[in-house]
C-alpha positions in Angstrom: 104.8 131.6 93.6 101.3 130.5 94.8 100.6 129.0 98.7 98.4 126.3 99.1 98.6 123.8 95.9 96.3 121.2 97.4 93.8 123.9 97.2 94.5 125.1 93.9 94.2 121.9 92.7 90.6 120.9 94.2 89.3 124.6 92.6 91.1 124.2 89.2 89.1 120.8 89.3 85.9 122.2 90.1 86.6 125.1 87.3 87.4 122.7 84.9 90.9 124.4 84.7 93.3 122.1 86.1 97.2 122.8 84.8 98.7 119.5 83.1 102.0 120.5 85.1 103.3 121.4 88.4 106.4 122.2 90.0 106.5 122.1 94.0 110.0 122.9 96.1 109.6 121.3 99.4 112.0 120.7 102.1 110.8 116.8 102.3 110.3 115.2 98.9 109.2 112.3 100.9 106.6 114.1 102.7 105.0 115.8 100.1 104.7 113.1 97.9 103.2 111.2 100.1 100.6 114.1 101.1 99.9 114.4 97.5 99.4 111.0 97.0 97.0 110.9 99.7 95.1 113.7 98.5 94.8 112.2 94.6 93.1 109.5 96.2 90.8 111.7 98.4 89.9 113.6 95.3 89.2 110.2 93.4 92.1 111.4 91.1 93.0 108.1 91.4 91.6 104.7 92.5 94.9 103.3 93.9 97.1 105.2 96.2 99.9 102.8 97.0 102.7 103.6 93.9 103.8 100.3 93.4 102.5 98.9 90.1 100.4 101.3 89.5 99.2 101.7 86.0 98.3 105.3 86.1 100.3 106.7 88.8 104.5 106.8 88.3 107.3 107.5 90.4 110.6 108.8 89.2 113.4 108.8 91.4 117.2 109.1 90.9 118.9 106.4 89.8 122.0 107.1 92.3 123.3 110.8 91.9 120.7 111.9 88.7 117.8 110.6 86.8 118.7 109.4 83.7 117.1 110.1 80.2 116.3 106.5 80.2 113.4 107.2 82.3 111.7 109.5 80.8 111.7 107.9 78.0 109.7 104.7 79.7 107.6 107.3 81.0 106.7 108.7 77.8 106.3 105.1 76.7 103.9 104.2 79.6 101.6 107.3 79.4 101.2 106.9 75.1 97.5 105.5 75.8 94.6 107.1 77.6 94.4 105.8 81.4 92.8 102.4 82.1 91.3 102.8 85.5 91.7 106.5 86.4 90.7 109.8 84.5 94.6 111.0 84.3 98.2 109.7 84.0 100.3 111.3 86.6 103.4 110.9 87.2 105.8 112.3 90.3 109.3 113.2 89.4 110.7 113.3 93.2 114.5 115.4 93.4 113.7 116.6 89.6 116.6 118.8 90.0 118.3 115.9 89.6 117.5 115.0 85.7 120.5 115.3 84.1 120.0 117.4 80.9 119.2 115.1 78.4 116.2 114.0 80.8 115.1 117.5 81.4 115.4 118.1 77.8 113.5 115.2 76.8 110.7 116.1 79.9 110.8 119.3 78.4 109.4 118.5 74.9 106.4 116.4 77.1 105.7 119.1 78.6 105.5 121.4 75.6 102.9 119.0 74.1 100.5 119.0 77.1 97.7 116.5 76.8 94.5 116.5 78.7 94.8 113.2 80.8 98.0 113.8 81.7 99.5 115.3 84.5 103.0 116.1 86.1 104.6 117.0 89.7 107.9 117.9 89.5 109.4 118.0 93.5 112.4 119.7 94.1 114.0 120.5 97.5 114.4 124.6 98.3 116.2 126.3 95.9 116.9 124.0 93.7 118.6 124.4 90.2 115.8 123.6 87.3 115.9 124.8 83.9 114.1 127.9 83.2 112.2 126.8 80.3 110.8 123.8 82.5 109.6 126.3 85.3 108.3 128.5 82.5 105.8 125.6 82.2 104.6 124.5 85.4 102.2 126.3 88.1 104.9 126.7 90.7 104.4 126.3 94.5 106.1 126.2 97.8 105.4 123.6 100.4 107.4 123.5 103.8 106.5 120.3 105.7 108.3 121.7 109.0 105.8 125.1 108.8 102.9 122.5 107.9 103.4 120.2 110.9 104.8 121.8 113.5 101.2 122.0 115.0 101.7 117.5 114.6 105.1 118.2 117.1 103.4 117.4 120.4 102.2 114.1 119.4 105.3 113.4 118.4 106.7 114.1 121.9 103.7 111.7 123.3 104.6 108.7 120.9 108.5 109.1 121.9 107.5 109.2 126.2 104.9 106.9 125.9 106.0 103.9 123.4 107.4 101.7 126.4 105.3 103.6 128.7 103.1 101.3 131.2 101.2 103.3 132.4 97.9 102.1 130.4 95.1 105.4 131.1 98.6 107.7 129.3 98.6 105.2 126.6 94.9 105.2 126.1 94.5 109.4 126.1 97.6 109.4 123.5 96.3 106.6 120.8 92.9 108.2 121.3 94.9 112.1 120.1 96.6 109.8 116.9 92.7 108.0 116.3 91.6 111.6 115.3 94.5 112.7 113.1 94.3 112.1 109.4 96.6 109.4 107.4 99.2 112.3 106.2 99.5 113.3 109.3 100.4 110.4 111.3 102.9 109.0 108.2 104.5 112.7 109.6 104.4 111.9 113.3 105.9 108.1 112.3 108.9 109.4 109.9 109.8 112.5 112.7 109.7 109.7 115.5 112.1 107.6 113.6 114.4 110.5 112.7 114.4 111.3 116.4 114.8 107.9 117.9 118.0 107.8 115.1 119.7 110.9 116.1 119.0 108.9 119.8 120.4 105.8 118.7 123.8 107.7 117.8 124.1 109.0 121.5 122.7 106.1 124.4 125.0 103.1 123.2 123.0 101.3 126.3 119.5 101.3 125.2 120.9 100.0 121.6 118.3 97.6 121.3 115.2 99.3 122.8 115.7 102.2 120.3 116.8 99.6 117.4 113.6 97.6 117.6 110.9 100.6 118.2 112.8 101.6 115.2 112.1 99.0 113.3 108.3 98.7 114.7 107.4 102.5 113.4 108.7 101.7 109.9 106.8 98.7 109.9 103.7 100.8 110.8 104.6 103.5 108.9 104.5 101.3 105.2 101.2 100.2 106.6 100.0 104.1 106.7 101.3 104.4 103.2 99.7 101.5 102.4 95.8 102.4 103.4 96.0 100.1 106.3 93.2 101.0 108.6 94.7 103.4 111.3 92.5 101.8 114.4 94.4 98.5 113.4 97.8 100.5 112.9 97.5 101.8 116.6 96.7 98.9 117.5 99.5 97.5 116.9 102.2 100.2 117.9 101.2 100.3 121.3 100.7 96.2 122.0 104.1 96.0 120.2 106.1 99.0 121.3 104.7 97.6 125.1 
C-alpha cells in the first residue's frame, strides 16, 4: 500500500503513466474528497471544482444504507463519450464499501475495460470490506486525515477562543494565521470546529444559541470554501459575523 497519492498522482502525470483507477481508505470520506477535489483542480485535471453539475466530474454516494446498481449504470451511461471540457472523466465513489454486489459487479466490468480518459476513486473508510477482484485493480493507498492535520489543530483551538472574542489585535493575529493556510486546510479547520462546537452544544444547555448560530455561520462559510470563494472574503466574514 503506497503513502502519499497526491504525489503519485502529479509524477504518474508527468510520466505519462497515470492509473485509470484508485482505491483510497481514509478515516474521513468527506475530507479526502474534498482534498482531492481540490488538488484535480490545482493540477488543471479539471476546470470546475465544485461537484454539482458537473459534466466531467461525478459523485457517487449511498443511496441510504448501499449504493445501488442503478448508479453505476448512469455512470456508465454519462462517461460513454470523450470529456467536453476537461481531459478525463472522473468519477468519486465516496463509502464504496457500500455497493451492493450487483453495483460492484457491474463497476467491476468498467474497470476491467480501462479507457484512457477515464478515471476512478474509490473511498472507503479503514478496513473496509471490498471485493478482491476490485482492489486487484486499483493503485491502493492510505490517507488518514487526523495524521494529516493534526499540525491544522492549533488554529482550530484559535477559531473556537476567539469567534466571539472582542478583543480586536487577537482577532487580527488569528485571521492573519488562517490568510496563509491553503483552501483544504481551512475546509479542515471549519468541519473540526463544527464537530467540536456540536459535541459542545450537547453539554452547555445555556449558551444553546451562541453555539447554534456560530454553528450555522461556519457551515455557511465552509460551502463557500468548497465553493472557490475567495478566502480574504470568507474571513472576512467569519469574524464580522461570529462578532
Amino acid at each position: 500500500m503506497k503513502d502519499d497519492v497526491f504525489k503519485y498522482i502529479e509524477s504518474s502525470l508527468a510520466e505519462k503513466t497515470l492509473s485509470h483507477s484508485f482505491l483510497i481508505e481514509t478515516d474521513n470520506c468527506e475530507i479526502f474528497i474534498n482534498e482531492l477535489t481540490m488538488f484535480l483542480f490545482n493540477k488543471n485535471m479539471i476546470k470546475n471544482q465544485t461537484l454539482n453539475n458537473n459534466l466531467n466530474m461525478v459523485l457517487i454516494q449511498p443511496d441510504g444504507k448501499e449504493i445501488k446498481v442503478g448508479e453505476i449504470n448512469q455512470l456508465q451511461s454519462s462517461f460513454s463519450t470523450m470529456p467536453t471540457n476537461d481531459d478525463y472523466n472522473i468519477y468519486i465513489v465516496e463509502s464504496a464499501e457500500k455497493m451492493n454486489l450487483s453495483a460492484a459487479n457491474k463497476l467491476l466490468k468498467f474497470l476491467e475495460e480501462p479507457t484512457d480518459h477515464i478515471i476512478g476513486f474509490l473511498v472507503t473508510q479503514i478496513d473496509s470490506h471490498v471485493l478482491p477482484t476490485i482492489k486487484s485493480r486499483c493503485q491502493i493507498f492510505k490517507y488518514m486525515t487526523n495524521e494529516a492535520n493534526n499540525s491544522l489543530d492549533g488554529h482550530v483551538e484559535s477559531v473556537l477562543t476567539t469567534i466571539n472574542d472582542k478583543d480586536f489585535i487577537k482577532t487580527t493575529e488569528v485571521r492573519k494565521d488562517l490568510a496563509e493556510l491553503d483552501r483544504g486546510e481551512l475546509m479542515y479547520i471549519f468541519q473540526r470546529t463544527i464537530s467540536l462546537l456540536e459535541e459542545k452544544l450537547s453539554s452547555e444547555k445555556e449558551d444553546y444559541k451562541k453555539i447554534s448560530t456560530n454553528i450555522v455561520l461556519l457551515d455557511k462559510l465552509l460551502h463557500l470554501v468548497k465553493s472557490n470563494v475567495n478566502i480574504e472574503l470568507v474571513l472576512d466574514r467569519l469574524f464580522i459575523e461570529a462578532r
